[in-house]
C-alpha positions, 0 to 999 in steps of 0.5 A: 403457245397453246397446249394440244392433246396429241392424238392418238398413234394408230396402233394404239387405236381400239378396234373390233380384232383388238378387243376381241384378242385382249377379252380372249387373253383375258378369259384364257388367263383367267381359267389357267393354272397358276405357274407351276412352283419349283419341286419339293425339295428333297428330305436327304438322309446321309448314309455314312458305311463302309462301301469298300473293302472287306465289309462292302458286301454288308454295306451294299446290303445297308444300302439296298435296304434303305433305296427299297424303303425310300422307294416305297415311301415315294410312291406314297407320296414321301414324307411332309409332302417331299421325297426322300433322298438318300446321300451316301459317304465311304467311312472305308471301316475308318473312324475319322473318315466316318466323322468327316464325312457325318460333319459334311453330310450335316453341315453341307448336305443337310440331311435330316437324319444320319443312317451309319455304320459298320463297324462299332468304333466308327459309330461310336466316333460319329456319336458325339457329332450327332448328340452334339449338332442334334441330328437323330443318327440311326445304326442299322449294324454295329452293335457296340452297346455304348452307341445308344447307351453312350451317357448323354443327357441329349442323346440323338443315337437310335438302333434297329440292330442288335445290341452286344450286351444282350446279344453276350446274353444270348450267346452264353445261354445258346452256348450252354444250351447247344453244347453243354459249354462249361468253360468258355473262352473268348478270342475278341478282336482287339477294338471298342468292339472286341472291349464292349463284348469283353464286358458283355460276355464277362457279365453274362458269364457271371449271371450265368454262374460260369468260370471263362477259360481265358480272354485273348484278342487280335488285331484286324490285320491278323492272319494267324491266331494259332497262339492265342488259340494254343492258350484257349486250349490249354487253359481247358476252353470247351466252346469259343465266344467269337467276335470278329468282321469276315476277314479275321473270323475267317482266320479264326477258323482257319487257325483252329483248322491247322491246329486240329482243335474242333471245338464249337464256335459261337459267334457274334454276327461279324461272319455275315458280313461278306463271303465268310464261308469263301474265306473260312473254307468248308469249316465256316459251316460249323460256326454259329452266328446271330442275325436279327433276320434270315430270307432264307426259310422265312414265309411271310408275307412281307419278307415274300414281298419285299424278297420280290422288289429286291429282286425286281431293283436290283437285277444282280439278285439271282440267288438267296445267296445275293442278299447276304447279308439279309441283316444288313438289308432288314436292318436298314429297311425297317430303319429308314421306315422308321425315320420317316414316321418319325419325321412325320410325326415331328412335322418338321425336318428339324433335329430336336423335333424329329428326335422327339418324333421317334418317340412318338412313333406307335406301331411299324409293321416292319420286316423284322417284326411289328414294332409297338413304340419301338423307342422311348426316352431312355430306350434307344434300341427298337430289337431285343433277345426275342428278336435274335435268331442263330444262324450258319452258312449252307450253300452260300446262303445264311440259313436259320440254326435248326434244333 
């Protein structure tokens, strides 16, 4: 039997037309783009605050802070070539809700870098977490000195905030430089927060060579601190040292009120973070509180700028009223900023890398000021005294304290 060679099929005959379409494809692949490659995933920053309750005012403003600043570094391009995205959790001023949303936003979200929170003992629950699955965690408010000073060898907690044990300083000498204080007394609210600055304030006392007239604290659900008030007054308290969120400093004033007592108020910046002067009625404006930034009065040409993108995203801006509290806003910015030259200058989203990379980050024109190595190992906290401002409440708005 012999072999044949079957003849080709009449479709797979070459021809002129055929030919002619093959070089044509040929030619028109040849000068394609490649297929373009999936987009960039994401660098996620978590975002753990109170976003409800008493204090969702100050964590709306955290949150407008940190969507401003993401937006600006998009539109330049984001970071290592990738956008930024910002995933936010409700901690409801709750320490455990606080660490159970870290550990989600870590281990499922996998963010390269926590921004949180509010309240001081929720951050200082969050800490271990941070230090011990090392990834930088970057405090825009709570002011408990132990957040970043918290003893670990590996340590992951940053802070572009105020900082309690400096800020005690400050309000020990604005109390003897206001209003003569001789004896002071300190009504504190009754958390890790109320016991950072119990220590703080009894150390600057001491520096300060100042007896205090006594120590007395509340719970947070307190409405009546006329009896612990009683006792300041009694024990001859010519100013009160103040530490409280807006609520029970609300009380704090509206306790004095009812006694009679006028006495001056200093105030760590607890009184910032909602509608204080609402709740406090017209002697809200008596008390002076701290902030590390104001918009209002304030004419620089960044605070101009970023007033007027503010303004420009966020449409329910109307007022300087509407960007109380502008700490929370400030804060968070220069943050955010800051996280991103970090990563940056890591050239890696990994923790460790990106930890070492706050280091190594030089010089930030920032909204609160220009920061000049704003960390270093050992020196965790990017704002100092010199950064603090007094402030009160005028018309609604947080208005700087004029001498």
């Amino acid at each position: 039997m012999s072999l044949r060679t079957p003849s080709p099929r009449p479709d797979a005959r070459p021809t002129r037309s055929r030919f002619c379409r093959l070089a044509l494809l040929s030619l028109l692949a040849g000068l394609a783009p490649l297929a373009p490659s999936r987009a960039a995933e994401p660098v996620r920053i978590g975002l753990v605050t109170a976003l409800s309750g008493q204090s969702a005012k100050s964590g709306e403003a955290i949150s407008r802070g940190i969507g401003l600043a993401i937006d600006e570094i998009n539109a330049k391009g984001g970071v290592l070539g990738r956008p930024l995205e910002l995933v936010a959790r409700d901690d409801e001023a709750n320490p455990s809700k606080g660490v159970l949303a870290a550990r989600e936003l870590i281990q499922r979200a996998g963010v390269a870098a926590l921004i949180g929170g509010l309240d001081t003992p929720v951050s200082m629950a969050i800490v271990p977490i941070a230090n011990q699955m090392k990834v930088p965690f970057v405090g825009p408010w709570a002011a408990g000195t132990g957040i970043t000073r918290n003893g670990a060898a590996d340590n992951y907690a940053f802070r572009v905030s105020a900082v309690d044990a400096l800020v005690d300083e400050a309000l020990v000498a604005y109390a003897v430089k206001t209003y003569g204080a001789k004896k002071p007394g300190m009504i504190l609210v009754n958390n890790a927060w109320g016991e950072s600055n119990q220590q703080g304030l009894a150390a600057a006392l001491k520096a300060a060579n100042l007896p205090a007239a006594g120590i007395e604290k509340y719970e947070a659900n307190d409405v009546d601190m006329v009896p612990q008030l009683t006792r300041l007054r009694e024990a001859g308290a010519d100013a009160l040292f103040l530490v409280g969120n807006v609520g029970p400093s609300a009380q704090v004033v509206k306790s004095l009120d009812r006694m009679g007592w006028s006495v001056p108020v200093i105030s760590h910046w607890g009184p910032a973070g909602g509608r204080f002067d609402e709740l406090a009625g017209p002697s809200a404006a008596k008390v002076h509180f701290i902030q590390t930034f104001t918009f209002a009065g304030n004419e620089t040409p960044k605070a101009k700028a970023v007033l007027a993108a503010l303004k420009a995203k966020y449409p329910a801006i109307k007022s300087m009223a509407d960007v109380t509290p502008a700490v929370g806003i400030a804060n968070a910015y220069d943050a955010t900023h800051l996280i991103a030259l970090a990563i940056a200058a890591a050239g890696s989203t990994e923790g460790p890398k990106v930890r070492d990379g706050f280091y190594k980050v030089a010089t930030y024109p920032g909204l609160i000021k220009t920061y000049e190595t704003p960390f270093a190992p050992g020196r965790h906290d990017a704002l100092g005294p010199q950064d603090y401002v007094f402030t009160r409440f005028q018309n609604g708005e947080i208005v700087a304290v004029t001498q």
